[in-house]
N, C-alpha and C positions, 0 to 999 in steps of 0.2 A: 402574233396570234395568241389570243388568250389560251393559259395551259390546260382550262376546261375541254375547249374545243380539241385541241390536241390528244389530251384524255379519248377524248370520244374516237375520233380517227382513228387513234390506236387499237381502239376495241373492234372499231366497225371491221377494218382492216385485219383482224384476228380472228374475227367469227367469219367473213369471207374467206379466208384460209384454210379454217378450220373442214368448209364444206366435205364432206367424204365424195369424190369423182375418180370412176376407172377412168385410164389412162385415155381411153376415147371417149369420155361424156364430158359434156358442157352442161353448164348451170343457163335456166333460163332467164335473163334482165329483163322484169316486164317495162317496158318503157312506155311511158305512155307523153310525153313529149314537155312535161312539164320539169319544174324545178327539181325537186326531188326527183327525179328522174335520170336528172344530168349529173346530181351528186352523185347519188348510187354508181355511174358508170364509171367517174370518175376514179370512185372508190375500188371499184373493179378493177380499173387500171390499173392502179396504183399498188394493189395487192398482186396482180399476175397470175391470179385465176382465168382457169379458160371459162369463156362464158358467149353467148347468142343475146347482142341486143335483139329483142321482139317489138316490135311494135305494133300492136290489133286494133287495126283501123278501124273505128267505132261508124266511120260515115257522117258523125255529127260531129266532129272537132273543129274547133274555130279555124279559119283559114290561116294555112302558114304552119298546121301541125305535120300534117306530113311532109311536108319541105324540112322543116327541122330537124324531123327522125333522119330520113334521109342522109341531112348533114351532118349528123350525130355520128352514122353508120351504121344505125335503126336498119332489120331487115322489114319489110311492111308486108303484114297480113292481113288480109282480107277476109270477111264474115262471111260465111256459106248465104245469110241475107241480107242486105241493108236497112239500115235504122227504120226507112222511110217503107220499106216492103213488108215488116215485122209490123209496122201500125197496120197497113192495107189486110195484114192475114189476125193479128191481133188483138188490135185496136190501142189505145192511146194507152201511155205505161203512165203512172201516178206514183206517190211516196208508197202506196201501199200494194203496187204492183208491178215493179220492177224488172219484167219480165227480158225486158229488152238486156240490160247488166251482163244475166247470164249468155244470152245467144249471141254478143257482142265482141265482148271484153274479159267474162270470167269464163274462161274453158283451158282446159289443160294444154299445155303443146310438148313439153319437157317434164321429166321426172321430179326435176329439183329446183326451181328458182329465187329469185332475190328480187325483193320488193322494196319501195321506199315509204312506207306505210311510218307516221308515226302520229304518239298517242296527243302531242300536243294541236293535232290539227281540231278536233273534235271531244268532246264530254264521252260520246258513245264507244270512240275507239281508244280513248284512255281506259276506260272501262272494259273493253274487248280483249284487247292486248298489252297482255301481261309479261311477256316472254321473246325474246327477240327470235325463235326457232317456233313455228307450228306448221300442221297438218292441213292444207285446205283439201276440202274433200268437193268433187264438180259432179258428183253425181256414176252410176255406173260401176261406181269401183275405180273412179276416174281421180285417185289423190296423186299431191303433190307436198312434197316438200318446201314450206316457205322460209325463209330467212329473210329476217327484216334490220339492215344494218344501221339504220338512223333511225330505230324507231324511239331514242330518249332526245332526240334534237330540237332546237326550237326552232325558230324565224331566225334569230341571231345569229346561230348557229348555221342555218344554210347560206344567210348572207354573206355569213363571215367568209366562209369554205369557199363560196362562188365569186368572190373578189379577190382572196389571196391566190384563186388556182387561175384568175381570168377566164370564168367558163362563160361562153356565149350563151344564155336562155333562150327562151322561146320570145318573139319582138314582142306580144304582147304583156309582156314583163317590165316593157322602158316605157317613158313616155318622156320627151326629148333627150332621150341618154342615161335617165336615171331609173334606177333600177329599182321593184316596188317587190320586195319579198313578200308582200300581203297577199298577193293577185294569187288567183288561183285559174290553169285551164286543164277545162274540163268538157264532156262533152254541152253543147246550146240547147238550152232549153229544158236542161235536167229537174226533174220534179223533186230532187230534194235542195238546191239550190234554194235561195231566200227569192219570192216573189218579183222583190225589187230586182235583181240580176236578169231574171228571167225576161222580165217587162227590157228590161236595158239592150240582153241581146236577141232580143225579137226586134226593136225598135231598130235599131242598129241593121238586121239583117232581116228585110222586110220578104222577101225570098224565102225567108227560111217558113215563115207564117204561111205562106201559100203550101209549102211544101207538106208540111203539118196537116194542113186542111185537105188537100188533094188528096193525101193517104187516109186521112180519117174519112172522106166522104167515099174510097171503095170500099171499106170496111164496112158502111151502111149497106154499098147496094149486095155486098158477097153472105153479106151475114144481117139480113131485116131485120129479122125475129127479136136479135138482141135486147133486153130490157133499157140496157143505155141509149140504144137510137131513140125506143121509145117515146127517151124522155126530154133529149136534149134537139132531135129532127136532125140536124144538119153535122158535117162533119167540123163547121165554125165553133158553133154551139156547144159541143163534145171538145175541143180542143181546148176552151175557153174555161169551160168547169174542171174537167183535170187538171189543164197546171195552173190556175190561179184562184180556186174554191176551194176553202175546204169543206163547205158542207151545199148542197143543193138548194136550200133556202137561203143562203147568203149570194148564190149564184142567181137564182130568183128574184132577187132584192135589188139586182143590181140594175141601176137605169143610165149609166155614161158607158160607151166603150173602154179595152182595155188601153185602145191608142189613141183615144181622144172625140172619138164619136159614138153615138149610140147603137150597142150592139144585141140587146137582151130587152125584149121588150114587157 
């Protein structure tokens, strides 16, 4: 093992210790079934912290994620709504409305938990986080304590860890055996995802596209009025302009479908 990596484990494993826990609190592990994920727990292990894998079942996680948790030792929680009930009362979540995030995935359960957030994932969150201890605040008065113990790691870095420890990832991770620390899983269909992804696991999970549209087309008949029925008619139509438009007139403009026939006339 290179003695960087080593460096690093030693810290992660020392700010996990470091945690302040009365004798009967546990730290919360948000797991969310992915790579980073299965380090963090690891690392948990490995320090002898008490701690509650969580797992907050988004309802849209590729198949196989909650089997995973599961075999992790993930406890699995459930959303007071699902992803697809949140469109029918909401309507369709975009990059610039996110709504879903919070009713899903970001809500408090524990006082104090550990994340696997780090800053080489993204421009945005090298810039965010600066500090491997912060404050998330859910609203209400509803904070927590975050600790983020791999947040200066890179790819190398999780690879390296997840081969020397032989931790099993999530199968969407291999493809004949081989392990692809690039992949990311996340919730299908996510509007900040790159287009092309989006296109991949719609095509891929043709089900999922109905599901989408079925929810966006009661949100037309429980809520007419709305300016976006207005404009898009159908819940196709509305599914098609949020996650793959970014502006109305390029939506307008378009004359092939998103899956190969024409859907926008």
């Amino acid at each position: 093992m290179r003695p960087e990596l080593q460096r690093k484990i030693d810290q992660a494993i020392r700010l996990l210790q470091s945690i302040p826990l009365r004798p009967d609190e546990a730290v919360e592990l948000s797991y969310s079934g992915g790579k980073d994920s299965d380090v963090i727990l690891q690392l948990a292990k490995e320090s002898g912290i008490k701690y509650r894998a969580i797992y907050k079942n988004t309802t849209i996680d590729p198949p196989g994620t909650v089997a995973h948790a599961r075999a992790m030792g993930a406890e699995v929680v459930m959303p007071k709504q699902s992803f697809f009930d949140l469109i029918a009362d909401k309507g369709i979540p975009s990059r610039w409305s996110r709504f879903c995030c919070k009713e899903i995935k970001e809500y408090k359960i524990l006082d104090k938990a550990i994340q696997g957030i780090r800053r080489s994932e993204s421009r945005k969150r090298s810039e965010r986080y600066k500090e491997p201890e912060i404050c998330r605040k859910y609203g209400g008065g509803n904070n927590t304590r975050v600790y983020l113990p791999i947040l200066t790691w890179t790819n190398e870095d999780i690879a390296e860890f997840i081969e020397d420890r032989g931790i099993v990832c999530h199968p969407l991770y291999y493809t004949n055996g081989v392990f692809h620390v690039e992949r990311r899983v996340g919730c299908m269909g996510c509007p900040l995802a790159t287009r092309k992804k989006r296109l991949e696991e719609f095509k891929k999970h043709p089900n999922l596209v109905k599901a989408w549209v079925r929810a966006a087309d009661k949100n037309i008949k429980t809520h007419p009025k709305r300016s976006s029925h207005q404009k898009y008619g159908d819940g196709y139509n509305h599914f098609t302009r949020c996650l793959f438009y970014d502006r109305d007139s390029d939506f307008h403009r378009a004359t092939t479908g998103l899956f190969g026939t024409a859907d926008v006339k």
